[in-house]
C-alpha positions as CSV (number, residue, x, y, z in Angstrom):
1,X,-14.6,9.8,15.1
2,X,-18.4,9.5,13.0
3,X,-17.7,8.2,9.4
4,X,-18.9,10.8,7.8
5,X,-20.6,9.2,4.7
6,X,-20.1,5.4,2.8
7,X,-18.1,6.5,-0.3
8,X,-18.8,3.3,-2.1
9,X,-22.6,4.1,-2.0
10,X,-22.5,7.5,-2.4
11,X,-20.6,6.8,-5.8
12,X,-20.4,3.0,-6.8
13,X,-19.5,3.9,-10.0
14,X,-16.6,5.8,-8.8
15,X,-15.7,3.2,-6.4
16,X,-16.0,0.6,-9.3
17,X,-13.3,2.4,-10.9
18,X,-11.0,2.5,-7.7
19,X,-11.9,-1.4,-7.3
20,X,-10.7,-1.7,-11.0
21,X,-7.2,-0.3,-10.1
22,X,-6.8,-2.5,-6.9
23,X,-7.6,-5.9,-9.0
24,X,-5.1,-4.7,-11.9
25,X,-2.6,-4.5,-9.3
26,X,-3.4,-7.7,-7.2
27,X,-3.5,-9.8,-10.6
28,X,-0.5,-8.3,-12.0
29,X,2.1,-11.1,-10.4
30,X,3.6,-9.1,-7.8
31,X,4.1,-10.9,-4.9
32,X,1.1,-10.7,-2.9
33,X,3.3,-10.1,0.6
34,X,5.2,-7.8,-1.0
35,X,2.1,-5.7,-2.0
36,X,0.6,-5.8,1.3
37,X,4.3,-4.7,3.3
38,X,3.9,-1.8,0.5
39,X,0.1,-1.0,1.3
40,X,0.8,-1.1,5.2
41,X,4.3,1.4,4.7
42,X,2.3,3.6,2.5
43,X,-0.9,3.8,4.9
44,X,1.3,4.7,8.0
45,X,2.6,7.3,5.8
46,X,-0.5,8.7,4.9
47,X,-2.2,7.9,8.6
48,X,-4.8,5.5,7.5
49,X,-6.0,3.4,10.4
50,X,-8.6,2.1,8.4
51,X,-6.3,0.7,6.1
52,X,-3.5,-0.2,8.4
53,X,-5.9,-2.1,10.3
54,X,-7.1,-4.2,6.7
55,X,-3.1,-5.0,5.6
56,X,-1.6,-5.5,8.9
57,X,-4.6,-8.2,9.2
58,X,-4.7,-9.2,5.4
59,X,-0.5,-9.9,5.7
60,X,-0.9,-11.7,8.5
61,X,-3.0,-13.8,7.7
62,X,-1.0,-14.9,4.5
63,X,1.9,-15.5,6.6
64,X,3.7,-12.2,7.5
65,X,5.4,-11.8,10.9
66,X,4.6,-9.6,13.6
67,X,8.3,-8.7,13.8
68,X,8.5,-7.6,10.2
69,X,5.2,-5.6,10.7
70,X,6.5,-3.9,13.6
71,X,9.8,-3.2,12.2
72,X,8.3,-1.7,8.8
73,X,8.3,2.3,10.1
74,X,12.4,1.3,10.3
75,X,13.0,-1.0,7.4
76,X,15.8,0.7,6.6
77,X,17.4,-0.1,9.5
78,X,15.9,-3.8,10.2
79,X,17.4,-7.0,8.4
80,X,14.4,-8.7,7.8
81,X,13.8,-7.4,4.3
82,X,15.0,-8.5,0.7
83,X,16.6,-6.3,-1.3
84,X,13.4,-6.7,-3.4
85,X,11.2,-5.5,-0.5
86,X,14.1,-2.5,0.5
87,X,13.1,-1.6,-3.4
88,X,10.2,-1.5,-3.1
89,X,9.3,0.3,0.1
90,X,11.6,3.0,-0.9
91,X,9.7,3.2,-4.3
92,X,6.2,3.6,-2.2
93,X,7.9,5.9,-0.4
94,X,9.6,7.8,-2.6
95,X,6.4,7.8,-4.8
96,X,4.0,8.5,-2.1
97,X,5.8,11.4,-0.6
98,X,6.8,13.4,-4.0
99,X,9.4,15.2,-1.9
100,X,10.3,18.2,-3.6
101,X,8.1,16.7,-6.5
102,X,10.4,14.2,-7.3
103,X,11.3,10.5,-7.1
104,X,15.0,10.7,-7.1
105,X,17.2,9.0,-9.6
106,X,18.8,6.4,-7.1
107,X,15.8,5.1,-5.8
108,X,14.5,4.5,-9.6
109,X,17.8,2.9,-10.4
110,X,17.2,0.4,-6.8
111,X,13.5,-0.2,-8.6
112,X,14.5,-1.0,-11.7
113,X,17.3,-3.2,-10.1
114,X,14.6,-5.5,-8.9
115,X,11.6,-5.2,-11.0
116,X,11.0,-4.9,-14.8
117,X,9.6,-2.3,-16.3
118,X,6.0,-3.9,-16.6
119,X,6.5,-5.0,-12.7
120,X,7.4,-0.9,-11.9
121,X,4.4,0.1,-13.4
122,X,2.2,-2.3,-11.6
123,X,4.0,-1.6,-8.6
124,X,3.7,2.0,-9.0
125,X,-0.4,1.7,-9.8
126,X,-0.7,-0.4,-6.4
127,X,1.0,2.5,-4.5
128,X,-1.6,5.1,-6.9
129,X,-3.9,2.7,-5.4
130,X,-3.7,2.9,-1.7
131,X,-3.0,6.1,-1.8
132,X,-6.2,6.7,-3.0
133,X,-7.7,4.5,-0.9
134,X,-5.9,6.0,2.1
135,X,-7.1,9.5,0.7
136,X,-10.9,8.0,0.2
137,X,-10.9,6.7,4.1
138,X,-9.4,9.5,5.7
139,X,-11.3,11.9,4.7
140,X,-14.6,10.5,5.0
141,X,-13.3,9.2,8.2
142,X,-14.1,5.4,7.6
143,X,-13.8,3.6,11.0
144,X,-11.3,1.1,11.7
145,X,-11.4,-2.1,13.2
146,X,-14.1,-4.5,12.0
147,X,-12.1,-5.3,9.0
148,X,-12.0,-9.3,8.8
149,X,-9.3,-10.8,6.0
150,X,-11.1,-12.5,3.2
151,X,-14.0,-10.4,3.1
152,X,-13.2,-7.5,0.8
């Protein structure tokens, strides 16, 4: 697959704006790890190699296990998680997916178990986030691979 055009230069302003939302929700005290076992779940979801390749690389690098990146398609089932991470993956799920337009009440009431409300909505603007990066990248087809941690 040909990229089919840079998105940050076609529109830096627009990309300024993206950038704005990611920094928001790396600065907002969320766990850093947790963010990027969110961003990975959320860009398998949405089929983002681009992406997968940048958190799979950027979580390892701050410490993140191969086994508990494996096992993330099947967290449910795996017992490496917190209940803190089980949250939150099913929020990004939940969140990401919209199934039948809704996020259902017993995976709010799971959130709001582990995070404040201040820590829902940054969590929740981190999954708007890489969505929208996953969204950005797929379809202009941005290629995967070169991605080194530390150079965003």
């Amino acid at each position: 697959m040909t990229q089919r055009l840079d998105y940050k230069n076609a529109s830096p302003k627009g990309f300024a704006a993206m950038l704005a939302l990611e920094l928001h929700a790396r600065a907002s005290g969320l766990e850093h790890g947790l963010l990027e076992l969110v961003k990975t779940r959320v860009s398998q979801l949405n089929g983002c190699a681009f992406c997968l390749d940048m958190h799979t690389k950027d979580a390892r690098a701050a410490g993140e296990s191969e086994q508990r990146l494996y096992l993330l398609p099947a967290w449910r089932e795996a017992p490496c998680y917190t209940e803190r991470e089980r949250a939150a993956l099913a929020w990004a799920e939940a969140v990401t997916l919209l199934k039948d337009q809704q996020v259902p009440d017993e995976v709010y009431e799971q959130a709001r178990r582990q995070f404040d409300e201040k820590a829902l909505v940054d969590l929740t603007l981190a999954i708007v986030a890489i969505n929208g990066w996953n969204r950005l990248s797929v379809s202009f087809r941005t290629e995967a691979g070169s991605y080194q941690p530390g150079h965003h």
